[in-house]
PyMOL Python script that loads the backbone (N, CA, C, O; Angstrom):
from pymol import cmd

cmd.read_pdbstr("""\
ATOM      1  N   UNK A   1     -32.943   2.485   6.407  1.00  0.00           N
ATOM      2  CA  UNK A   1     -32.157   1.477   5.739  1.00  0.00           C
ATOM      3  C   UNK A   1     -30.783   2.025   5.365  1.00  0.00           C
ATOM      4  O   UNK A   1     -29.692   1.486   5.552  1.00  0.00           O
ATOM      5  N   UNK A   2     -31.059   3.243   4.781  1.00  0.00           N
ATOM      6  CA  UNK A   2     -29.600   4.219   4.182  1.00  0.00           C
ATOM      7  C   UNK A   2     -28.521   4.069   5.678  1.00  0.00           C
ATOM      8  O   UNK A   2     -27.498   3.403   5.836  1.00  0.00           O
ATOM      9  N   UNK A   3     -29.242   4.970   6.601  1.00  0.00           N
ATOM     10  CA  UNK A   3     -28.482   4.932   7.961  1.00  0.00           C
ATOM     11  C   UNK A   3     -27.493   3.279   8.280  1.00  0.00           C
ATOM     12  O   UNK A   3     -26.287   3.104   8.455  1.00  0.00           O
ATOM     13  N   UNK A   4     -28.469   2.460   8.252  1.00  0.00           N
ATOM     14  CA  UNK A   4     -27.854   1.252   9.118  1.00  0.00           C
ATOM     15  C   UNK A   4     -26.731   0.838   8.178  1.00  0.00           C
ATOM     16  O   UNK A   4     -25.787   0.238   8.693  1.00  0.00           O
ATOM     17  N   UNK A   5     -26.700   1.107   6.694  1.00  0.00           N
ATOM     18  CA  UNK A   5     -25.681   0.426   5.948  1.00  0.00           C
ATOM     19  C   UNK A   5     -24.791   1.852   5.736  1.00  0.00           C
ATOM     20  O   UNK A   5     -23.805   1.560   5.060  1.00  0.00           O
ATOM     21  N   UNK A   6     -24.793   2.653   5.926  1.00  0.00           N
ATOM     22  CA  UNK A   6     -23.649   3.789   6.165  1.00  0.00           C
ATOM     23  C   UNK A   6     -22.909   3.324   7.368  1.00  0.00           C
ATOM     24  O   UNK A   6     -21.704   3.087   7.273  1.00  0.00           O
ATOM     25  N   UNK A   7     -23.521   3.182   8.455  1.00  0.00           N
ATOM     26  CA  UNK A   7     -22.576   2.858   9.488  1.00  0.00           C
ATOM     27  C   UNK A   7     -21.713   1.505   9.549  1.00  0.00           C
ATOM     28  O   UNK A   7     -20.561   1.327   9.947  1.00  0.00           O
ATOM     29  N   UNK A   8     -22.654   0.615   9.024  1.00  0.00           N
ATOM     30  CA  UNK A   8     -21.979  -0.776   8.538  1.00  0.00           C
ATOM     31  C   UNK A   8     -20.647  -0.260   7.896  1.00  0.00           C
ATOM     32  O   UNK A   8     -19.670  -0.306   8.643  1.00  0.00           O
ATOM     33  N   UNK A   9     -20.471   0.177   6.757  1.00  0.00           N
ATOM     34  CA  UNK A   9     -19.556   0.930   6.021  1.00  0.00           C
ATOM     35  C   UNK A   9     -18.842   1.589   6.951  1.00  0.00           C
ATOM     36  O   UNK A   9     -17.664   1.233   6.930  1.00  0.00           O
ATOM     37  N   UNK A  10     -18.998   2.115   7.471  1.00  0.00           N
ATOM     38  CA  UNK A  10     -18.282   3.252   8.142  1.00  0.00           C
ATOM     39  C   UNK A  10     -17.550   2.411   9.091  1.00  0.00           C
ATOM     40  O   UNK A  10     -16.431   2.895   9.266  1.00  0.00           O
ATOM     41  N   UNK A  11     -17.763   1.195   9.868  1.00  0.00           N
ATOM     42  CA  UNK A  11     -16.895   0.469  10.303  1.00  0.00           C
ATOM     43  C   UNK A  11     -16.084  -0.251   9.999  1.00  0.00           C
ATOM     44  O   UNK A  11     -14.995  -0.405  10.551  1.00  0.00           O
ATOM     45  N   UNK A  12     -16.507  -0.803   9.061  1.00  0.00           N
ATOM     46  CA  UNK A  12     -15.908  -1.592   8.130  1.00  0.00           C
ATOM     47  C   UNK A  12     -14.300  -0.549   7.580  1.00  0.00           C
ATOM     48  O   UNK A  12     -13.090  -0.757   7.664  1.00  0.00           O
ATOM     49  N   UNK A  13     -14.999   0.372   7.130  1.00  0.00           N
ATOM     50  CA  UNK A  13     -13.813   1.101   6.590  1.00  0.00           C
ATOM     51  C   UNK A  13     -12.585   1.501   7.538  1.00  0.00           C
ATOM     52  O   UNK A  13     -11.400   1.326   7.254  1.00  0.00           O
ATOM     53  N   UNK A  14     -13.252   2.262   9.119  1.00  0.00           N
ATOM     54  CA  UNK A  14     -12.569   2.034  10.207  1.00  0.00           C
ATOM     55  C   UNK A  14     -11.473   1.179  10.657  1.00  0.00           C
ATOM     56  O   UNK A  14     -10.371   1.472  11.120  1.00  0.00           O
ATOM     57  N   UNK A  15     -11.991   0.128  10.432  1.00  0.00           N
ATOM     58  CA  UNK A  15     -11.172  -0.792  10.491  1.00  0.00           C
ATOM     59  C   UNK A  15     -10.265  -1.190  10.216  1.00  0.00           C
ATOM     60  O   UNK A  15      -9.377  -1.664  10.925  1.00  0.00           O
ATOM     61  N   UNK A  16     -10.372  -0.977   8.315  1.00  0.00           N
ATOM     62  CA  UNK A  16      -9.254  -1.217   7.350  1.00  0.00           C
ATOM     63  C   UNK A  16      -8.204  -0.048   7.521  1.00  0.00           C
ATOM     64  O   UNK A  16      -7.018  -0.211   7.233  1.00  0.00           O
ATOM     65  N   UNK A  17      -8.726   1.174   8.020  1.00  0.00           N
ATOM     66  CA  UNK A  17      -7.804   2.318   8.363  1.00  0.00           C
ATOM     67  C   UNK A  17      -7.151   1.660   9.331  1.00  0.00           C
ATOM     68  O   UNK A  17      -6.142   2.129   8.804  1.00  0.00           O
ATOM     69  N   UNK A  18      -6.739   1.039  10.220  1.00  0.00           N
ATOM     70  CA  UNK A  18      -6.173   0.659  11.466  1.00  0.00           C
ATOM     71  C   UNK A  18      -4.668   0.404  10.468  1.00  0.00           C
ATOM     72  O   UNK A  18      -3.629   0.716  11.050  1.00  0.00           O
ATOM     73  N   UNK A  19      -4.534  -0.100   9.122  1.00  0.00           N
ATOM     74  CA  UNK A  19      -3.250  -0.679   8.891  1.00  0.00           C
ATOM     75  C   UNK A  19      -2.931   0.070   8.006  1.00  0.00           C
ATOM     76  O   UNK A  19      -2.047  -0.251   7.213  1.00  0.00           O
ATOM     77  N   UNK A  20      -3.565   1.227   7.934  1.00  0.00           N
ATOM     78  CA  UNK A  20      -3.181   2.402   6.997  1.00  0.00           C
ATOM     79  C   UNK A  20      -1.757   3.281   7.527  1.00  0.00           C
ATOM     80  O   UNK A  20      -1.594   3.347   8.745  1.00  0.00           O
ATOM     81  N   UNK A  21      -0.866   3.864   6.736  1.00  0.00           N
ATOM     82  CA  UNK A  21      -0.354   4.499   6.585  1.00  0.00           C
ATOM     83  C   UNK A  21      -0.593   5.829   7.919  1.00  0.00           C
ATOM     84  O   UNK A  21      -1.574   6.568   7.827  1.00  0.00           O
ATOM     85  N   UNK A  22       0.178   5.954   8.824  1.00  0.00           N
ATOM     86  CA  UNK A  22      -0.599   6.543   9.956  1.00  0.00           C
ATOM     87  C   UNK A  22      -0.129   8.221   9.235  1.00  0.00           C
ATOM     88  O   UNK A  22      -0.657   9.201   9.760  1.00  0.00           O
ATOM     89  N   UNK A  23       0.871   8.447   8.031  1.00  0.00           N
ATOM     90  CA  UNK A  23       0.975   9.855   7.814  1.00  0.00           C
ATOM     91  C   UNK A  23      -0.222   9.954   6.705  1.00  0.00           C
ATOM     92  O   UNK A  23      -0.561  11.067   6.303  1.00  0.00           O
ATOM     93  N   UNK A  24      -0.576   9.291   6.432  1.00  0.00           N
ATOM     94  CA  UNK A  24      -1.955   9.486   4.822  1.00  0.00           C
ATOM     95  C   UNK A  24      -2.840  10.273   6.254  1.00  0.00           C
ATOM     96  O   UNK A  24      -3.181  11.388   5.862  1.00  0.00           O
ATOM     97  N   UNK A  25      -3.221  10.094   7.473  1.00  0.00           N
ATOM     98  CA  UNK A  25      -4.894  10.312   8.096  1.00  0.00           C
ATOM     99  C   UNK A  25      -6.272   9.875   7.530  1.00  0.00           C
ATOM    100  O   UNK A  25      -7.255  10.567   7.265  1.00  0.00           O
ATOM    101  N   UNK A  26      -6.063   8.444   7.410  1.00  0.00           N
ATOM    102  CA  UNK A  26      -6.909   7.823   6.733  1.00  0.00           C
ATOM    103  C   UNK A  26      -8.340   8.271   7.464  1.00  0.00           C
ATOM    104  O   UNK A  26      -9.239   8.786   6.799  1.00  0.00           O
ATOM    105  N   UNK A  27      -8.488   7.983   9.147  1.00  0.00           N
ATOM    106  CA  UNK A  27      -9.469   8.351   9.490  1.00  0.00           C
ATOM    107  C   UNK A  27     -10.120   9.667  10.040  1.00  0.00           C
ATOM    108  O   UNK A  27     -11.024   9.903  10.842  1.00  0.00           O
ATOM    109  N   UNK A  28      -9.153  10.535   9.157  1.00  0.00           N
ATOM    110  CA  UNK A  28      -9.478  11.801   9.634  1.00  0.00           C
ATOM    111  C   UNK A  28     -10.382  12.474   8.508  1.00  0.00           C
ATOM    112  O   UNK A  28     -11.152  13.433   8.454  1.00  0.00           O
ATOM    113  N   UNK A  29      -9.765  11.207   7.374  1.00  0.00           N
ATOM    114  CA  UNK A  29     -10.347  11.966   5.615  1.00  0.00           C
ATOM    115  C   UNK A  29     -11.804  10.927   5.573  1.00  0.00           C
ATOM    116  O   UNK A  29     -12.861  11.179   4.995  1.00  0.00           O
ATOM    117  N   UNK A  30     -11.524   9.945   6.224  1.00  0.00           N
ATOM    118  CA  UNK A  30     -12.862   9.183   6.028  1.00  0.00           C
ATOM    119  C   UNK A  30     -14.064  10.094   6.613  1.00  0.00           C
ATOM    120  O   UNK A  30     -15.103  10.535   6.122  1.00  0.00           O
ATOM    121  N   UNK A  31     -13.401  10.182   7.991  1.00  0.00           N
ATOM    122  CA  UNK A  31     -14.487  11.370   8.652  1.00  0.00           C
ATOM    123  C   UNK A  31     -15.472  12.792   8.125  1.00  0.00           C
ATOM    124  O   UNK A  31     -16.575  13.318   8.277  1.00  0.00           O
ATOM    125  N   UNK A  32     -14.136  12.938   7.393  1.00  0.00           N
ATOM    126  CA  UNK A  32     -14.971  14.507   6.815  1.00  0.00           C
ATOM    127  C   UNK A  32     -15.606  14.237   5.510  1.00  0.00           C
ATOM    128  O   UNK A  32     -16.198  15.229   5.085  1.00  0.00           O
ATOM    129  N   UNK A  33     -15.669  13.149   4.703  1.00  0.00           N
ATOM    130  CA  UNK A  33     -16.341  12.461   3.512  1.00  0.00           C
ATOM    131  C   UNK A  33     -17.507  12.105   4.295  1.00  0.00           C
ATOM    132  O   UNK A  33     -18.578  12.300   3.719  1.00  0.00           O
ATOM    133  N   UNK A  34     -17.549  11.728   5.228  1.00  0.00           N
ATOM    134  CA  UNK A  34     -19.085  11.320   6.002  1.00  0.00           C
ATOM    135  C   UNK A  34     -19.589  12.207   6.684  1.00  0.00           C
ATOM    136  O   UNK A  34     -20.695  11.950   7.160  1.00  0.00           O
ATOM    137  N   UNK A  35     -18.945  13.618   6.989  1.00  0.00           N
ATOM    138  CA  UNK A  35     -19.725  14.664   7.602  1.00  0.00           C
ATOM    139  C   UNK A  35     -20.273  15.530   6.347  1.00  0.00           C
ATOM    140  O   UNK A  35     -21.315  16.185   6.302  1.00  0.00           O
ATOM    141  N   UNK A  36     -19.152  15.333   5.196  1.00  0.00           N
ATOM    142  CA  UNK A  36     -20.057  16.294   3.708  1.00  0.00           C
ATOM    143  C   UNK A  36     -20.915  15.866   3.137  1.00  0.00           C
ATOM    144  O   UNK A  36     -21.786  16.595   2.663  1.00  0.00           O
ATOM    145  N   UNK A  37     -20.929  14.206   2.980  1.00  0.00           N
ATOM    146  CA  UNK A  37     -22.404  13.688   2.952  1.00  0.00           C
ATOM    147  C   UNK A  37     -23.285  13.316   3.984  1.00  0.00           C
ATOM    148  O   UNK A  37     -23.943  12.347   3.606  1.00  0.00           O
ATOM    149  N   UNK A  38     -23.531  13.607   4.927  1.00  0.00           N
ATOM    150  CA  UNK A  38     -24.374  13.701   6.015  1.00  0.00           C
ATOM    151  C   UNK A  38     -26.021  14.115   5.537  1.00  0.00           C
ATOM    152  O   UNK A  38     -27.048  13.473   5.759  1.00  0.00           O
ATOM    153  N   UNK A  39     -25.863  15.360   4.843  1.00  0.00           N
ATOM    154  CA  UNK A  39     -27.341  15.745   4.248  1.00  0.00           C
ATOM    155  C   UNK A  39     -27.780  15.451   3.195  1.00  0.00           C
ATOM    156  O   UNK A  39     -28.548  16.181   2.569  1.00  0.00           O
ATOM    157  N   UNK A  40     -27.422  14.459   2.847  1.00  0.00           N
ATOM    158  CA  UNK A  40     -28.038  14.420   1.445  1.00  0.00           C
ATOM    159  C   UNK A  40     -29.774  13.572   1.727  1.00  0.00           C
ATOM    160  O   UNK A  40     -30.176  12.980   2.729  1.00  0.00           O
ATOM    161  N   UNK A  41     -30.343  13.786   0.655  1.00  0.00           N
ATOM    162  CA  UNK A  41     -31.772  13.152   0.220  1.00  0.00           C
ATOM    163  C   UNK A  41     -32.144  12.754  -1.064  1.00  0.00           C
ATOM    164  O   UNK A  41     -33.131  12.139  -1.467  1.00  0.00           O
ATOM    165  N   UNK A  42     -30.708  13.438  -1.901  1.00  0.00           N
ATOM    166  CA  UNK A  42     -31.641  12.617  -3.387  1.00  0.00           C
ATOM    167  C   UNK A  42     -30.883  11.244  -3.713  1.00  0.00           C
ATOM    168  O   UNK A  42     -29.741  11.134  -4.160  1.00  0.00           O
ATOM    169  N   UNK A  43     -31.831  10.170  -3.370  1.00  0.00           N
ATOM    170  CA  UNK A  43     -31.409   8.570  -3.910  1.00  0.00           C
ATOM    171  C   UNK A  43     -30.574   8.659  -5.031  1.00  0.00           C
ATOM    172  O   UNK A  43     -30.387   7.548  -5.527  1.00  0.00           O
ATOM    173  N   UNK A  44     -29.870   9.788  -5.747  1.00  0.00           N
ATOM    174  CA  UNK A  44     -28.735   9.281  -6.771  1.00  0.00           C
ATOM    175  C   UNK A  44     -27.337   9.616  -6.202  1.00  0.00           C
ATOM    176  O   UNK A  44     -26.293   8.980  -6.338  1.00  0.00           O
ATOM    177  N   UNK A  45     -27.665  11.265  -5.244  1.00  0.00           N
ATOM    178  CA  UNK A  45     -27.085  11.224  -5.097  1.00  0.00           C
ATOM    179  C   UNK A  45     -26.084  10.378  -3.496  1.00  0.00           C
ATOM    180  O   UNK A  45     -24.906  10.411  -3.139  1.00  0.00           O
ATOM    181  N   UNK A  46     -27.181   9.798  -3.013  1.00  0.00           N
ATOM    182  CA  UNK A  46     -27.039   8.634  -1.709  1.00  0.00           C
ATOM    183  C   UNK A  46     -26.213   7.291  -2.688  1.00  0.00           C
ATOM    184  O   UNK A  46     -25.211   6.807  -2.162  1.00  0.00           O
ATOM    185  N   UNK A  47     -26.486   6.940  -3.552  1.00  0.00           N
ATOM    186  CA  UNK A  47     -26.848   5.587  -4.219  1.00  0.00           C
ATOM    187  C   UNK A  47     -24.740   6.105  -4.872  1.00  0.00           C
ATOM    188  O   UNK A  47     -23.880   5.268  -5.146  1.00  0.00           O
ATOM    189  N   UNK A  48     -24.562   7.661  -4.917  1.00  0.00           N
ATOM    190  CA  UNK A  48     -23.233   7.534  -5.875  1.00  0.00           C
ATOM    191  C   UNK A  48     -22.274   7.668  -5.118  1.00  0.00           C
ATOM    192  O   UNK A  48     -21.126   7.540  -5.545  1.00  0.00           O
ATOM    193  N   UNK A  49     -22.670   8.099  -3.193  1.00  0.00           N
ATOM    194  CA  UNK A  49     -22.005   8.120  -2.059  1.00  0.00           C
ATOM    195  C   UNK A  49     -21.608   6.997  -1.957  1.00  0.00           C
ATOM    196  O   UNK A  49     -20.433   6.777  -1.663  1.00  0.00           O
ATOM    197  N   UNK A  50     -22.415   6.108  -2.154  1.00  0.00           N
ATOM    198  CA  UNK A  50     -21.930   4.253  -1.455  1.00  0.00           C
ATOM    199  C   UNK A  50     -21.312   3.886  -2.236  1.00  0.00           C
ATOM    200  O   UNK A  50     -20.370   3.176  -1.882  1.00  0.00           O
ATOM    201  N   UNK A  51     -21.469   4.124  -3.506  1.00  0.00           N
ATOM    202  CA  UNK A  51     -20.255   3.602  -4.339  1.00  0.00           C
ATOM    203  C   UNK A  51     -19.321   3.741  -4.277  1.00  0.00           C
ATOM    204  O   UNK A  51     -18.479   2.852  -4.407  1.00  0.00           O
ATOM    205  N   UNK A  52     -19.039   5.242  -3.992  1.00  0.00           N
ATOM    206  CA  UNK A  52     -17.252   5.728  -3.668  1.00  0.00           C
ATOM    207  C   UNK A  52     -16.903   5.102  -2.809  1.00  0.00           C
ATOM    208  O   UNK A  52     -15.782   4.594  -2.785  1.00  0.00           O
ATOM    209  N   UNK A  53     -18.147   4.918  -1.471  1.00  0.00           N
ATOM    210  CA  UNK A  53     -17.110   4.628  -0.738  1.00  0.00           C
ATOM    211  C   UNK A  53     -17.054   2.668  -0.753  1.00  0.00           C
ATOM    212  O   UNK A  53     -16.418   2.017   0.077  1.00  0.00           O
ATOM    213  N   UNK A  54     -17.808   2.109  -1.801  1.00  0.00           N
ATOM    214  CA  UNK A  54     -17.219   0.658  -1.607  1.00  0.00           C
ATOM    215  C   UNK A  54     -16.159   0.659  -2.597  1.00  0.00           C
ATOM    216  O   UNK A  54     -15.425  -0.326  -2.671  1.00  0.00           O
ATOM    217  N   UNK A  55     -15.961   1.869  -3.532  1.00  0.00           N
ATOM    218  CA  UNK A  55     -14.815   1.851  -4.044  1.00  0.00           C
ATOM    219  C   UNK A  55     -13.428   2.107  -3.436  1.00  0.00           C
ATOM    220  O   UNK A  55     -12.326   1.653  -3.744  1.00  0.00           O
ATOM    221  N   UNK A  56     -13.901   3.177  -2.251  1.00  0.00           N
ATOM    222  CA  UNK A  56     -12.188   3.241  -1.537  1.00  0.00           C
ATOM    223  C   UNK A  56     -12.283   1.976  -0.501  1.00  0.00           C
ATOM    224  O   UNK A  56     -11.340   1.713   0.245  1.00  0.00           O
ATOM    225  N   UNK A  57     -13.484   1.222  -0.512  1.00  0.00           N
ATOM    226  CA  UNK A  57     -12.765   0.148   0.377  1.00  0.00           C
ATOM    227  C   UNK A  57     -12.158  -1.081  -0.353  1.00  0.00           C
ATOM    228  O   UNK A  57     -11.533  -1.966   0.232  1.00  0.00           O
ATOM    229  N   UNK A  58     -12.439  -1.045  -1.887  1.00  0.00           N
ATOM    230  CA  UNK A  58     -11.943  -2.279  -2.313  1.00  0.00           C
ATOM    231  C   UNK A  58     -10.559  -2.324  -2.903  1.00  0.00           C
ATOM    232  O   UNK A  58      -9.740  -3.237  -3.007  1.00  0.00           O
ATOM    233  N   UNK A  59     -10.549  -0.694  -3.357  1.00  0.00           N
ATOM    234  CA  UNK A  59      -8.880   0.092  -3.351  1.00  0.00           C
ATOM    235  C   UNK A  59      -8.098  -0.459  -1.957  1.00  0.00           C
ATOM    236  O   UNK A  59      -7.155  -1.247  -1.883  1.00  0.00           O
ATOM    237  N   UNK A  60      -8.668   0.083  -1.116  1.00  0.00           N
ATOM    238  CA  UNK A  60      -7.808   0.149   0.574  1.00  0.00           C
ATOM    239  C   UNK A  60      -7.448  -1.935   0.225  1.00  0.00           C
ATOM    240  O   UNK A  60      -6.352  -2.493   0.178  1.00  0.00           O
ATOM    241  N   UNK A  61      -8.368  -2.342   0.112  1.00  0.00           N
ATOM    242  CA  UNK A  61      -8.191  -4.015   0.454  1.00  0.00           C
ATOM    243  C   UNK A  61      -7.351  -4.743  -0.645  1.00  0.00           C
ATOM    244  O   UNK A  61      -7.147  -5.956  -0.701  1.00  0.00           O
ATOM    245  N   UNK A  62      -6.828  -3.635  -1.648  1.00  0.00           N
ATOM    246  CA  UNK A  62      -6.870  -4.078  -3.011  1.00  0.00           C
ATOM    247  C   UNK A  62      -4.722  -3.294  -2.519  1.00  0.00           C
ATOM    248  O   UNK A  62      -3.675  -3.935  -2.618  1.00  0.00           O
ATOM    249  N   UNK A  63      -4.812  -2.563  -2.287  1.00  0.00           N
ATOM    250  CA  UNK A  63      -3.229  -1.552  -1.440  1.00  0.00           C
ATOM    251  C   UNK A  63      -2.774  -3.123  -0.766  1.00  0.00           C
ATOM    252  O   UNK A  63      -1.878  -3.853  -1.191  1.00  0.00           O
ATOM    253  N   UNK A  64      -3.517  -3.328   0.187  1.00  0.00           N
ATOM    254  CA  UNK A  64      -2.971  -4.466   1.585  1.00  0.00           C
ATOM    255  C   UNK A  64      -2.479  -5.653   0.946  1.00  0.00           C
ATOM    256  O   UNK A  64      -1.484  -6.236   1.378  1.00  0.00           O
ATOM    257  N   UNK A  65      -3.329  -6.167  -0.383  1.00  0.00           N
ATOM    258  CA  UNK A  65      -2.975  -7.407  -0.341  1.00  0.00           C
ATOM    259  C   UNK A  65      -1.886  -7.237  -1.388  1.00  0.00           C
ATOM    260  O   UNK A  65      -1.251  -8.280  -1.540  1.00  0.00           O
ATOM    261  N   UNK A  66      -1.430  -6.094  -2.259  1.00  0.00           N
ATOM    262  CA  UNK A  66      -0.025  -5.622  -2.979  1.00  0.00           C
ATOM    263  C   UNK A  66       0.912  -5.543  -1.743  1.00  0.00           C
ATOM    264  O   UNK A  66       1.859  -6.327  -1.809  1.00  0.00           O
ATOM    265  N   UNK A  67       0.857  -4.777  -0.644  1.00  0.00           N
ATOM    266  CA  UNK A  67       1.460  -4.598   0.258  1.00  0.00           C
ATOM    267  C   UNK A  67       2.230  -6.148   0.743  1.00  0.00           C
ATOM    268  O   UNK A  67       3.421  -6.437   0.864  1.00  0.00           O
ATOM    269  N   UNK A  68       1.044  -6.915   0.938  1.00  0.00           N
ATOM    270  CA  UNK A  68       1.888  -8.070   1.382  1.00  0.00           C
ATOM    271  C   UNK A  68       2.582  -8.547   0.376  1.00  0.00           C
ATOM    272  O   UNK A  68       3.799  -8.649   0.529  1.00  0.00           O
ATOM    273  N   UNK A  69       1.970  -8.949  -0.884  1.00  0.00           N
ATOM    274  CA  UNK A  69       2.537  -9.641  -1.634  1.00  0.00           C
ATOM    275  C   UNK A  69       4.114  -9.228  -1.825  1.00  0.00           C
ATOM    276  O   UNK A  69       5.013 -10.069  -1.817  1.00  0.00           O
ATOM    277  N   UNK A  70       4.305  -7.978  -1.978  1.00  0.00           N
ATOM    278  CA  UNK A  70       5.250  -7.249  -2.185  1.00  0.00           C
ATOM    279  C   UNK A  70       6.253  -7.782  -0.686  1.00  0.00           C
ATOM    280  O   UNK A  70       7.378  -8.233  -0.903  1.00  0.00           O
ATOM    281  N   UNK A  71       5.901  -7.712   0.318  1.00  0.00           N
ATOM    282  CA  UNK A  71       6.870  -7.970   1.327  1.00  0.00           C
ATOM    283  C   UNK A  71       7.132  -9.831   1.547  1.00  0.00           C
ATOM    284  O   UNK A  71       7.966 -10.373   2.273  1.00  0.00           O
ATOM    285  N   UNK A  72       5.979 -10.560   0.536  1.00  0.00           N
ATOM    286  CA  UNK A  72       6.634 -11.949   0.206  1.00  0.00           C
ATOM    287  C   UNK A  72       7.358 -11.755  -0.314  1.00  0.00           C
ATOM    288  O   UNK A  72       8.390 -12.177   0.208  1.00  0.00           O
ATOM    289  N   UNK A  73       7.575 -11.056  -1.626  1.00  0.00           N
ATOM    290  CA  UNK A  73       8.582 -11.240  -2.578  1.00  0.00           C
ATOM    291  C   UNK A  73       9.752 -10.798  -2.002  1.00  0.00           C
ATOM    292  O   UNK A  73      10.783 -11.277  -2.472  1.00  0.00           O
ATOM    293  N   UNK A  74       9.868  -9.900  -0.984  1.00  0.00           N
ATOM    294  CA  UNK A  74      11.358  -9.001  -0.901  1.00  0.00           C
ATOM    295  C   UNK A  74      11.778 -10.079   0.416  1.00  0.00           C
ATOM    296  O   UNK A  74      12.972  -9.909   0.667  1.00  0.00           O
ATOM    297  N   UNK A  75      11.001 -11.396   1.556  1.00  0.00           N
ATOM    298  CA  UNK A  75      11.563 -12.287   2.210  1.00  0.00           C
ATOM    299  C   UNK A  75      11.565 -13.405   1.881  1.00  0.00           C
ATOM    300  O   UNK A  75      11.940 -14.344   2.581  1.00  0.00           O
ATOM    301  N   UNK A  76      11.040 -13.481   0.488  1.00  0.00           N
ATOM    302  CA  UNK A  76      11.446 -15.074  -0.208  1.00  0.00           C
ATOM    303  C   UNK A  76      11.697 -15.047  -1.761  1.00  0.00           C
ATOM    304  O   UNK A  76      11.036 -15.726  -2.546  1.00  0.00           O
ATOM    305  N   UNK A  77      12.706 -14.205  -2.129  1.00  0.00           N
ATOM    306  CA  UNK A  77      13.207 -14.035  -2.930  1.00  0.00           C
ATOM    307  C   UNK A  77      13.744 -14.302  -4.340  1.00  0.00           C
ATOM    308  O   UNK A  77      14.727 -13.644  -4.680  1.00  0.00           O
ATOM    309  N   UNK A  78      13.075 -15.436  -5.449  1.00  0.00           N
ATOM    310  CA  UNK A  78      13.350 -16.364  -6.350  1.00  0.00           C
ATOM    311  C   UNK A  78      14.340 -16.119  -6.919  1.00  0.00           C
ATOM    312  O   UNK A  78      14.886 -15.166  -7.476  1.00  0.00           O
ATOM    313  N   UNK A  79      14.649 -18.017  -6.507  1.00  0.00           N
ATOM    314  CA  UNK A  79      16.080 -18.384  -6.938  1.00  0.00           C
ATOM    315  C   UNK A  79      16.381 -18.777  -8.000  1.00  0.00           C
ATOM    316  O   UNK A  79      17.556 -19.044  -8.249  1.00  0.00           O
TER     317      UNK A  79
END
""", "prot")
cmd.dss("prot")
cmd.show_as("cartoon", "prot")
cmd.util.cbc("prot")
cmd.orient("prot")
């Protein structure tokens, strides 16, 4: 069960790296966060892995939609 929703995640996050910042290496840092937890077995510490990482995905989704907003404001400018 752990497996199938890590990888779910792991694409998911993939993904959102595509509009990342190509000097950050978003998917180079995602990578090695999923090779240092690779071994784990104790359910707290599995259970405090997924959190981080639905926390850097709601950060990452939480960046994009400042990002845009920010580039509404600077091409429609209030008058």
């Amino acid at each position: 069960m752990h497996r199938r929703q890590s990888v779910a995640l792991y694409k998911e996050l993939h993904r959102l790296g595509r509009d990342h910042d190509p000097a950050y290496n978003f998917h180079k840092k995602l990578r090695t966060l999923y090779e240092r937890n690779r071994s784990l077995t104790d359910p707290q510490q599995i259970a405090a892995a997924f959190s981080l990482l639905e926390y850097i995905k709601q950060d990452t989704l939480a960046l994009y939609a400042l990002r845009k907003y920010r580039h509404l404001r600077r091409v429609y400018p209030s008058s």
